[in-house]
ChimeraX commands (.cxc) that place a marker at each C-alpha (Angstrom):
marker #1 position 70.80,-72.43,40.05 radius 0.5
marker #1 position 71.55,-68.97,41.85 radius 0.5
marker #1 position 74.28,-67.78,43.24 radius 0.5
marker #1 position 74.14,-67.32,47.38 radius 0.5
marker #1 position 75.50,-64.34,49.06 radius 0.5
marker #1 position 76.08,-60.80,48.53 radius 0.5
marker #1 position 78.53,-59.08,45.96 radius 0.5
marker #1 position 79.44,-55.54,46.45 radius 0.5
marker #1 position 79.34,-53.49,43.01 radius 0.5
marker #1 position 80.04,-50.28,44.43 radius 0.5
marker #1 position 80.04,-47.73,47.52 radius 0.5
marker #1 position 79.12,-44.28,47.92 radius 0.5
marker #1 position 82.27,-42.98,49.93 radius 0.5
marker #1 position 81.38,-39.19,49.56 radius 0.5
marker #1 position 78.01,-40.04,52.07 radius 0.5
marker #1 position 80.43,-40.76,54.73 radius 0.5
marker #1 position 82.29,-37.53,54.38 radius 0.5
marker #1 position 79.47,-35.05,53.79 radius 0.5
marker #1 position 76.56,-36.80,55.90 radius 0.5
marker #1 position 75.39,-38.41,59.51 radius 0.5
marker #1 position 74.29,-41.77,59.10 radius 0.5
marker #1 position 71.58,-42.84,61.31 radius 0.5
marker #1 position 69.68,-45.49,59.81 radius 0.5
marker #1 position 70.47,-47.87,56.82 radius 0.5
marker #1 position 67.46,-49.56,54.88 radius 0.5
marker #1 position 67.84,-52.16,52.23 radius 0.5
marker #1 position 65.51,-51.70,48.82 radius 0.5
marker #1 position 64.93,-53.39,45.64 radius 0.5
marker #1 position 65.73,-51.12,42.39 radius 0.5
marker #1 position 63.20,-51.57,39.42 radius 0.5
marker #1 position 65.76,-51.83,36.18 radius 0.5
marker #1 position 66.02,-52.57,32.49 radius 0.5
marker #1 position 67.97,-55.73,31.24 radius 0.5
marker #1 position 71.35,-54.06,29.85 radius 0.5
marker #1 position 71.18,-52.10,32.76 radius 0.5
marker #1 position 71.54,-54.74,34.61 radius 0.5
marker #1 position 74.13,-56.08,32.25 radius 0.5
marker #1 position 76.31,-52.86,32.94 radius 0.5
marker #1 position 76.03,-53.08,36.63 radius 0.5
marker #1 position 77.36,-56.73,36.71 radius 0.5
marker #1 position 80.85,-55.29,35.00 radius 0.5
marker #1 position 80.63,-52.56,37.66 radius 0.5
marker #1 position 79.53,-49.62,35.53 radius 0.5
marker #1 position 77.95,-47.44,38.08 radius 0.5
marker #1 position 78.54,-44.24,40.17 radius 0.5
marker #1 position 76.41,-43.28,43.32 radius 0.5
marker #1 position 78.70,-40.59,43.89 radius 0.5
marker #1 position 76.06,-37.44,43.14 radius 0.5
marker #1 position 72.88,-39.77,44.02 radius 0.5
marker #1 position 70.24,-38.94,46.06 radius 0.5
marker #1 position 67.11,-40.62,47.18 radius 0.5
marker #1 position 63.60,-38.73,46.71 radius 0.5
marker #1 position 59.49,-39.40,47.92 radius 0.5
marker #1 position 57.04,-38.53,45.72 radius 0.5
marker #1 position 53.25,-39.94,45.86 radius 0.5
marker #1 position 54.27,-42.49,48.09 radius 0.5
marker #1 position 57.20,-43.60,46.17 radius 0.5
marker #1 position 60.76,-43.72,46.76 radius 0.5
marker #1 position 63.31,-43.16,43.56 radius 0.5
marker #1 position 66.92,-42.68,43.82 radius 0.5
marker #1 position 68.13,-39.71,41.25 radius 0.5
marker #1 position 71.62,-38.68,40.05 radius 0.5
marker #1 position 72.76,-42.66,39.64 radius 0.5
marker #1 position 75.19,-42.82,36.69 radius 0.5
marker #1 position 74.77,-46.47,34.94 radius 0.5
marker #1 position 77.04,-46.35,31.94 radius 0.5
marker #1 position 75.00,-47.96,28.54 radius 0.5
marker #1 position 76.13,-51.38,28.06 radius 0.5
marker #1 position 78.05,-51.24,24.89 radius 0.5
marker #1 position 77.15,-54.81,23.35 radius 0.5
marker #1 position 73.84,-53.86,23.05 radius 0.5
marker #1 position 73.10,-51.87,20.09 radius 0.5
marker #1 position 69.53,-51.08,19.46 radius 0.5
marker #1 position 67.89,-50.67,23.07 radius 0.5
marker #1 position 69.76,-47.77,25.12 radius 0.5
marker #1 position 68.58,-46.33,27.80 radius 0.5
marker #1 position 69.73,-42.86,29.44 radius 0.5
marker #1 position 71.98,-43.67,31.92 radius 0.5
marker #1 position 71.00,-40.42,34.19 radius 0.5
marker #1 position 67.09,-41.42,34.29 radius 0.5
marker #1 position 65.33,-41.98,37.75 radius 0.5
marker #1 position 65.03,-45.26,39.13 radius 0.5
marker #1 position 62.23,-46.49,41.22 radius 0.5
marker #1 position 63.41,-48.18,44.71 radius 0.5
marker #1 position 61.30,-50.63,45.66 radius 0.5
marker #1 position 60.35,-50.86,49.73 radius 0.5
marker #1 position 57.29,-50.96,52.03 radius 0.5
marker #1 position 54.50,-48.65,52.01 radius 0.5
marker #1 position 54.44,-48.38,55.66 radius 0.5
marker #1 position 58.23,-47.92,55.53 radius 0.5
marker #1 position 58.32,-45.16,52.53 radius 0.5
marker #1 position 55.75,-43.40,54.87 radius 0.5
marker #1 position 57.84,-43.11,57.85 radius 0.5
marker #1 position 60.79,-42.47,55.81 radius 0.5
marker #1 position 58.63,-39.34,54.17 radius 0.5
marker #1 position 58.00,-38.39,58.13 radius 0.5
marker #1 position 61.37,-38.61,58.93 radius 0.5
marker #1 position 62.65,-36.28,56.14 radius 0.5
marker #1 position 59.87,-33.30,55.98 radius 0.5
marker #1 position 60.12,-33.27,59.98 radius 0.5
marker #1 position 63.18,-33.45,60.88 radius 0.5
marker #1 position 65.21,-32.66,57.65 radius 0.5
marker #1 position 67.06,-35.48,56.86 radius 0.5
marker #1 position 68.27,-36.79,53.76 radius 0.5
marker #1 position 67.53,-40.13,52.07 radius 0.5
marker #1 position 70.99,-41.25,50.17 radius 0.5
marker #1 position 71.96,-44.57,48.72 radius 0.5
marker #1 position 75.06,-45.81,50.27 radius 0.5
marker #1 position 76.05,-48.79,48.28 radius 0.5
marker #1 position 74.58,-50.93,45.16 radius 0.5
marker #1 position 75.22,-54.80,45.83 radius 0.5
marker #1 position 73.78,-58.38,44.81 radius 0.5
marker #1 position 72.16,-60.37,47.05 radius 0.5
marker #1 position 71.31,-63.90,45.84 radius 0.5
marker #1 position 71.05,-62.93,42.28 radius 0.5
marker #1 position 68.97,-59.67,43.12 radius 0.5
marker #1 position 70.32,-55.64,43.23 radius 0.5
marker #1 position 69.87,-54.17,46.27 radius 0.5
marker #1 position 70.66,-50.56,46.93 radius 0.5
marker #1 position 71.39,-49.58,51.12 radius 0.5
marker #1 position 69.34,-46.64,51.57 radius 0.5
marker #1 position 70.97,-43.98,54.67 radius 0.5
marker #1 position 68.99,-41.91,56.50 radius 0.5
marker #1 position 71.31,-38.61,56.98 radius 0.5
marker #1 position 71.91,-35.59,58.67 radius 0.5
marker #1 position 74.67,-33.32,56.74 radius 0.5
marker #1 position 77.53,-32.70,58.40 radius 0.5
marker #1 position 78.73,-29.29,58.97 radius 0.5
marker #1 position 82.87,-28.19,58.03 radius 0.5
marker #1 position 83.32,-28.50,61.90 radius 0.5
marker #1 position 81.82,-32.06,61.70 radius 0.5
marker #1 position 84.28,-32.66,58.92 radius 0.5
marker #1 position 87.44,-31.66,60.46 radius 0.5
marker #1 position 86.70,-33.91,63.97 radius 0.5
marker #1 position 85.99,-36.62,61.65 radius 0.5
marker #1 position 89.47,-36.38,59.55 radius 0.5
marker #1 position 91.12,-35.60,63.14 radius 0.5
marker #1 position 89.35,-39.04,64.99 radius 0.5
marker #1 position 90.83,-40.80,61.59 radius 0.5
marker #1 position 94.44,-39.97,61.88 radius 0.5
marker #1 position 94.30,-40.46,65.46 radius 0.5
marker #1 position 93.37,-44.10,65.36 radius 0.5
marker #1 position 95.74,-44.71,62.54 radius 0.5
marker #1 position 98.90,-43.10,64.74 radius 0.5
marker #1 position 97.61,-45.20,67.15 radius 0.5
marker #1 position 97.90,-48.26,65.01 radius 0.5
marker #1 position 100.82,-47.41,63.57 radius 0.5
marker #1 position 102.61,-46.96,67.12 radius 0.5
marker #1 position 101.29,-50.98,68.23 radius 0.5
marker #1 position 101.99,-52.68,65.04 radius 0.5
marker #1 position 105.66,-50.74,65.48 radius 0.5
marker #1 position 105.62,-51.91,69.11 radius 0.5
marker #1 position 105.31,-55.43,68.33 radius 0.5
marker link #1:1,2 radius 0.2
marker link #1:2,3 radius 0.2
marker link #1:3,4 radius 0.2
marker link #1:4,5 radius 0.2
marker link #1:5,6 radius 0.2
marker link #1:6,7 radius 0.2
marker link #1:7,8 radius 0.2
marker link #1:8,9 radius 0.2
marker link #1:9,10 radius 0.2
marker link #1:10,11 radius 0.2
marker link #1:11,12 radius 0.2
marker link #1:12,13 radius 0.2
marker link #1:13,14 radius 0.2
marker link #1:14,15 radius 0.2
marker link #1:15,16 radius 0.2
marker link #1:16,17 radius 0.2
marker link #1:17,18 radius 0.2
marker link #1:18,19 radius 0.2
marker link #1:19,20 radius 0.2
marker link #1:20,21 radius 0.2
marker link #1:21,22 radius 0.2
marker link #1:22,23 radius 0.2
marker link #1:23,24 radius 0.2
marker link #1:24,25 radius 0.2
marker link #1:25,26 radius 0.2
marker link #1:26,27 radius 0.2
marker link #1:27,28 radius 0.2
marker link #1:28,29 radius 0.2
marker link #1:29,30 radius 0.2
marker link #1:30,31 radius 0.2
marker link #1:31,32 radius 0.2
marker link #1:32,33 radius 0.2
marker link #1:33,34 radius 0.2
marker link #1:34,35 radius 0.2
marker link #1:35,36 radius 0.2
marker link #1:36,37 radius 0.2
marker link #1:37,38 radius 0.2
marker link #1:38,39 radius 0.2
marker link #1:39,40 radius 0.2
marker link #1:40,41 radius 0.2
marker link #1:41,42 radius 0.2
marker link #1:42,43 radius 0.2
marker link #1:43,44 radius 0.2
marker link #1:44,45 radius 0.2
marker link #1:45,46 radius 0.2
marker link #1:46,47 radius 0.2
marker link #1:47,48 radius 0.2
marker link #1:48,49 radius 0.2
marker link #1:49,50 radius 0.2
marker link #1:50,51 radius 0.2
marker link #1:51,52 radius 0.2
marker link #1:52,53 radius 0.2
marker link #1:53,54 radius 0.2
marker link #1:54,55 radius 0.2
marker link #1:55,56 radius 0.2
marker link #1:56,57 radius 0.2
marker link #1:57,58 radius 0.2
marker link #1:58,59 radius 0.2
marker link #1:59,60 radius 0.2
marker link #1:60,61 radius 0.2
marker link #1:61,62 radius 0.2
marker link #1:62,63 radius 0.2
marker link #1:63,64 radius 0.2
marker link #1:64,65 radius 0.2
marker link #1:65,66 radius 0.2
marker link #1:66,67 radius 0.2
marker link #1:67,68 radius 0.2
marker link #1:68,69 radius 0.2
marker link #1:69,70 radius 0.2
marker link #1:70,71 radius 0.2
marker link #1:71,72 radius 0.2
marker link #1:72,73 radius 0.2
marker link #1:73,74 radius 0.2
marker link #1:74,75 radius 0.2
marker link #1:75,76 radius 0.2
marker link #1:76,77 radius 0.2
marker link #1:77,78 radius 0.2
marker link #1:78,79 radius 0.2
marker link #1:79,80 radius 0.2
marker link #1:80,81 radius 0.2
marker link #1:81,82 radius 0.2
marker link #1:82,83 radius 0.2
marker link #1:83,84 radius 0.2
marker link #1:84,85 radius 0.2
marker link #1:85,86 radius 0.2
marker link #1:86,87 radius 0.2
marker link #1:87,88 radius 0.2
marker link #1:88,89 radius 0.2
marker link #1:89,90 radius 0.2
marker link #1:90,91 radius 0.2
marker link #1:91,92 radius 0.2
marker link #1:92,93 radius 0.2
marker link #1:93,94 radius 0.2
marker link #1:94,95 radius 0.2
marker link #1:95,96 radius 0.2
marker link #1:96,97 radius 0.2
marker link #1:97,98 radius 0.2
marker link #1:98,99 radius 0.2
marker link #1:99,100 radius 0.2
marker link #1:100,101 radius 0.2
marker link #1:101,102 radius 0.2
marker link #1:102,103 radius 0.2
marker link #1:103,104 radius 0.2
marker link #1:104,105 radius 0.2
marker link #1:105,106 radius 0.2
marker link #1:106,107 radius 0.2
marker link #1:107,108 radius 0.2
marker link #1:108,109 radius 0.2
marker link #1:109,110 radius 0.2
marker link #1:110,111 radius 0.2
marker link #1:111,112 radius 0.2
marker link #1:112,113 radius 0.2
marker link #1:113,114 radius 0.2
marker link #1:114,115 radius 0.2
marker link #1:115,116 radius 0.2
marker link #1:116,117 radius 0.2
marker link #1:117,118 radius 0.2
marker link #1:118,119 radius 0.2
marker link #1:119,120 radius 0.2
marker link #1:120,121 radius 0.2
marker link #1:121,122 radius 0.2
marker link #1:122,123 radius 0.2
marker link #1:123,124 radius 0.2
marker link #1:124,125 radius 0.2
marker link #1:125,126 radius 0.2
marker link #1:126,127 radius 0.2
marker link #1:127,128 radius 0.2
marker link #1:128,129 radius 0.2
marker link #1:129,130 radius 0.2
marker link #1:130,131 radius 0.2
marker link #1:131,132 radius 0.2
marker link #1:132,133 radius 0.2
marker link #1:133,134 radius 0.2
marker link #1:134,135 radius 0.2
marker link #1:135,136 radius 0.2
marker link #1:136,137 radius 0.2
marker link #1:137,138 radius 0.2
marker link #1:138,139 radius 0.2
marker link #1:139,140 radius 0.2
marker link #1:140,141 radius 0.2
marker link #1:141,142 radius 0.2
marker link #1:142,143 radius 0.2
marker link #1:143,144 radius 0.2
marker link #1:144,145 radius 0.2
marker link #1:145,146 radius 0.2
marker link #1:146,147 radius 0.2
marker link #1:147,148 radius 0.2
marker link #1:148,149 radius 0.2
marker link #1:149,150 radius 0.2
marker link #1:150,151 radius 0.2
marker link #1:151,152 radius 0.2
marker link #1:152,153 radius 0.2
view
């Protein structure tokens, strides 16, 4: 029987800080057994990943899956590009989306759901230093302001 639900393996926190994010999407990623294997003990890193179209298909690149040390004849190079598995029609407006307006495709987080890896797919806009800095300064605000009711209580 398979497990229900959805298990968070990891997050890219970096997107947050460097990027915009105006639209998530939710894809399938095609990988190899001890792959899989490694990502179930949480051996992964989307911190330097980044999402790429070419002829109509959509692979993530820069994803760090550590080889799964128990296995010891099969390994696989744990830098290689993955193929993300969505629509056509969706891949298609994606591809629109990024040569027109300039956007950026980045994976956001890695997760199971029922049984399955999913990867949630941002579309971005970077953020300039500017952006940054109000960011950090909205942040601090609303945890003064926290700080000050829980004290008030």
């Amino acid at each position: 029987m398979r497990a229900k639900g959805t298990k968070q393996i990891c997050e890219n926190r970096q997107a947050r800080h460097e990027y915009f994010i105006l639209e998530r999407f939710e894809a399938g990623i095609e990988l190899q057994g001890n792959e899989v294997k490694s990502i179930r003990l949480g051996h992964v890193n989307l911190k330097d990943a980044w999402c790429d179209i070419s002829d109509g298909e959509l692979f993530v690149k820069g994803m760090h899956i550590s080889p799964y040390e128990k296995d010891g004849l099969f390994r696989t190079d744990p830098m290689r590009v993955r193929k993300l598995l969505m629509h056509k029609r969706e891949i298609l407006r994606l591809f629109g989306k990024v040569k027109q307006d300039g956007l950026t495709l980045v994976p956001l987080a890695l997760y199971f759901k029922d049984s399955r890896v999913k990867v949630e797919v941002g579309l971005c806009k970077g953020k300039k230093l500017y952006d940054k800095r109000e960011t950090a300064a909205k942040r601090d605000a609303q945890r003064q302001i926290r700080r000050a009711v829980k004290e008030m209580q």
